[in-house]
C-alpha positions in Angstrom: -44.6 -2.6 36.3 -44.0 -5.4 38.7 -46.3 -7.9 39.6 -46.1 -9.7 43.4 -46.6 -13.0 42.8 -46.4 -14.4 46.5 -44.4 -17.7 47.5 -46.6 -19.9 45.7 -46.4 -17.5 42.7 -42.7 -18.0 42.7 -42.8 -21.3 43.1 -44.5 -22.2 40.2 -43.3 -19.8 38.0 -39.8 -20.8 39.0 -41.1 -24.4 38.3 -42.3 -23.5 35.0 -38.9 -21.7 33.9 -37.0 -24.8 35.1 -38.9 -27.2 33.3 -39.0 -24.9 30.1 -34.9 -25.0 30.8 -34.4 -28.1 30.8 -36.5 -29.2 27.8 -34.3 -26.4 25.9 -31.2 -28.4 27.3 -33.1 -31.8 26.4 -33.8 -30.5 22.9 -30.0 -29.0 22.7 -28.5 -32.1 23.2 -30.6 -34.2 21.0 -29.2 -32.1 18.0 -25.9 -32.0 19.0 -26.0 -35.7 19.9 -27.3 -35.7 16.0 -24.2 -33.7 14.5 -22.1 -36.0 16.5 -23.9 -39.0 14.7 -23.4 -37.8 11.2 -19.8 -36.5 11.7 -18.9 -39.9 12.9 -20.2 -41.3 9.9 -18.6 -38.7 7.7 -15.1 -39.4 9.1 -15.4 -43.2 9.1 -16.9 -42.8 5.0 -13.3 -40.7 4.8 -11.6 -42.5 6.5 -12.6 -45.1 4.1 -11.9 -43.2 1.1 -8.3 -42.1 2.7 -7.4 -46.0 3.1 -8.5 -46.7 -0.5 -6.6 -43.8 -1.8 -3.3 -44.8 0.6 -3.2 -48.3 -1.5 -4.0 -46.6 -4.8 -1.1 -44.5 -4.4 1.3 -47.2 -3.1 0.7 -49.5 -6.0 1.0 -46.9 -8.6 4.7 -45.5 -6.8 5.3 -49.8 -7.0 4.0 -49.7 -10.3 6.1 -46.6 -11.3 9.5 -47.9 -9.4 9.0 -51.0 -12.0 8.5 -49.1 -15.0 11.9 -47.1 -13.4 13.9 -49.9 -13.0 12.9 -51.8 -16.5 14.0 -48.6 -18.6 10.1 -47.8 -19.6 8.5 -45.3 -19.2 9.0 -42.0 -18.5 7.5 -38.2 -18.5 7.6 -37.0 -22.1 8.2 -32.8 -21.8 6.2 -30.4 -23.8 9.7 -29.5 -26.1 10.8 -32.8 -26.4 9.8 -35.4 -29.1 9.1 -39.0 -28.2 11.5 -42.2 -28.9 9.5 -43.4 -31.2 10.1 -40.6 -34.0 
């Protein structure tokens, strides 16, 4: 069943759907705006984390090279015995 709603009708109605649209689109990009917000913070905490874990590597390949180059050190294998016995 279809209602005539006349110019006016049609006018507001329009009106109303518009404003209802763009309050959707208002509320839309106040989430997404949001997300954006958090995920920035998230991939500056890990970028962070990255940087901390970049030096941590570096100064135990230095760390390693040393022990290398001295004649320490080493990986021990599960079938072979230890210097010291």
């Amino acid at each position: 069943m279809w209602i005539s709603l006349g110019a006016r009708g049609k006018a507001r109605y329009h009106a109303a759907m518009t404003n209802d649209r763009i309050t959707q689109l208002e509320e839309t990009i106040a989430h997404l705006t949001r997300q954006v917000e958090e995920l920035n913070e998230v991939v500056a905490r890990q970028d962070t984390d990255l940087s901390k874990i970049t030096h941590r590597v570096k100064m135990l390949m230095e760390r390693e090279a040393q022990r290398e180059s001295a004649g320490t050190g080493g990986v021990i294998l599960g079938d072979e015995r230890p210097p010291h016995y």
